[in-house]
C-alpha positions as CSV (number, residue, x, y, z in Angstrom):
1,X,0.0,0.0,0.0
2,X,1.4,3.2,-1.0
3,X,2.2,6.1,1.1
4,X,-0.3,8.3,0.1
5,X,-3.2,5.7,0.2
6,X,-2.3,5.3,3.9
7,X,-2.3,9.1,4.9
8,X,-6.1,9.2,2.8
9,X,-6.9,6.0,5.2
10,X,-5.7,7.7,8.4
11,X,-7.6,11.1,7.8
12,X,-10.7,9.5,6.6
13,X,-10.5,7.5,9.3
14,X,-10.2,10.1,11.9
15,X,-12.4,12.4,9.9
16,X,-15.6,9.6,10.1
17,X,-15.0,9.1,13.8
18,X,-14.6,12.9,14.5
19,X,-18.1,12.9,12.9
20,X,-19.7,10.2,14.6
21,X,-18.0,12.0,18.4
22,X,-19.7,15.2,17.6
23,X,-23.1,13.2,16.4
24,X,-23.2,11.6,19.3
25,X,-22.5,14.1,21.9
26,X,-25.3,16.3,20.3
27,X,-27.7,13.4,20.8
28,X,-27.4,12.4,24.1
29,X,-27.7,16.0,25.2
30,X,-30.5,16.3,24.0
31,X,-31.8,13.1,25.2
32,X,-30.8,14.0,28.8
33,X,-33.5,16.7,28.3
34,X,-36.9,15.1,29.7
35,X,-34.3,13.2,32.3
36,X,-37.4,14.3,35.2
37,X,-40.1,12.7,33.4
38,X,-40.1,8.5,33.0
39,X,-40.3,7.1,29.5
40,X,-43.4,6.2,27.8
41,X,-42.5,2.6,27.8
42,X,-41.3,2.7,31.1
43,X,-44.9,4.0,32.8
44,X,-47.2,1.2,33.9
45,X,-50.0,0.4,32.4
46,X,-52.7,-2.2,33.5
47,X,-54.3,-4.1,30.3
48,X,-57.4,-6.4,30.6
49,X,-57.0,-9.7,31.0
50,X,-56.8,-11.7,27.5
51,X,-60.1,-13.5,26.1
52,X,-60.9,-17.0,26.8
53,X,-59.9,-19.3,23.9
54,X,-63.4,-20.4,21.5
55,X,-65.0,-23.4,23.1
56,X,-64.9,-25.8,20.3
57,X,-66.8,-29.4,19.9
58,X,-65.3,-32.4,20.1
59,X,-67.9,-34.2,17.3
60,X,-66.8,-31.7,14.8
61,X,-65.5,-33.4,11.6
62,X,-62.5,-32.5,10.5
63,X,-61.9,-30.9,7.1
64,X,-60.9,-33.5,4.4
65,X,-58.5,-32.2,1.5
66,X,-59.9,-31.9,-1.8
67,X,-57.9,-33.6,-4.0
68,X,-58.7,-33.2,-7.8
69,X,-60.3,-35.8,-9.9
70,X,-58.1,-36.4,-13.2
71,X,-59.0,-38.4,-16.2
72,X,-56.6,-41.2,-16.9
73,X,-54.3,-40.6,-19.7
74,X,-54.6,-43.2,-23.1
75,X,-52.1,-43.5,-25.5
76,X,-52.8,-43.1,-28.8
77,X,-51.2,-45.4,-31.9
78,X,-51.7,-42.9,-34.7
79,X,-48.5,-41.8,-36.0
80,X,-48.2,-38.3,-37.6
């Protein structure tokens, strides 16, 4: 590797991290905001019991697959 594509590896390098520093630092001041107030999916919240499961009957067929009726295939002994 050549000289000059190490230096463009170094600075891009340090040029995407310096980004992603800065990024961050701006997001978690601003997430540090609201710090008083507990998260949305943090706060309790008392749901009703789920439904029963459908009763269902024991003397209920079962569904049978339909299977397509074909017609048997003949051979013919004509010759074209």
């Amino acid at each position: 590797m050549g000289n000059d594509a190490k230096l463009g590896l170094v600075l891009g390098l340090g040029l995407v991290l310096t980004i992603g520093v800065i990024f961050f630092k701006k997001e978690s001041a601003t997430a540090n905001a609201g710090e008083g107030q507990p998260a949305a999916a943090l706060s309790h919240v008392s749901l009703p019991p789920p439904a029963p499961p459908a009763p269902t009957s024991p003397s209920a067929p079962l569904a049978q697959p339909v299977v397509p009726q074909m017609e048997p295939v003949v051979p013919t002994t004509e010759s074209r």
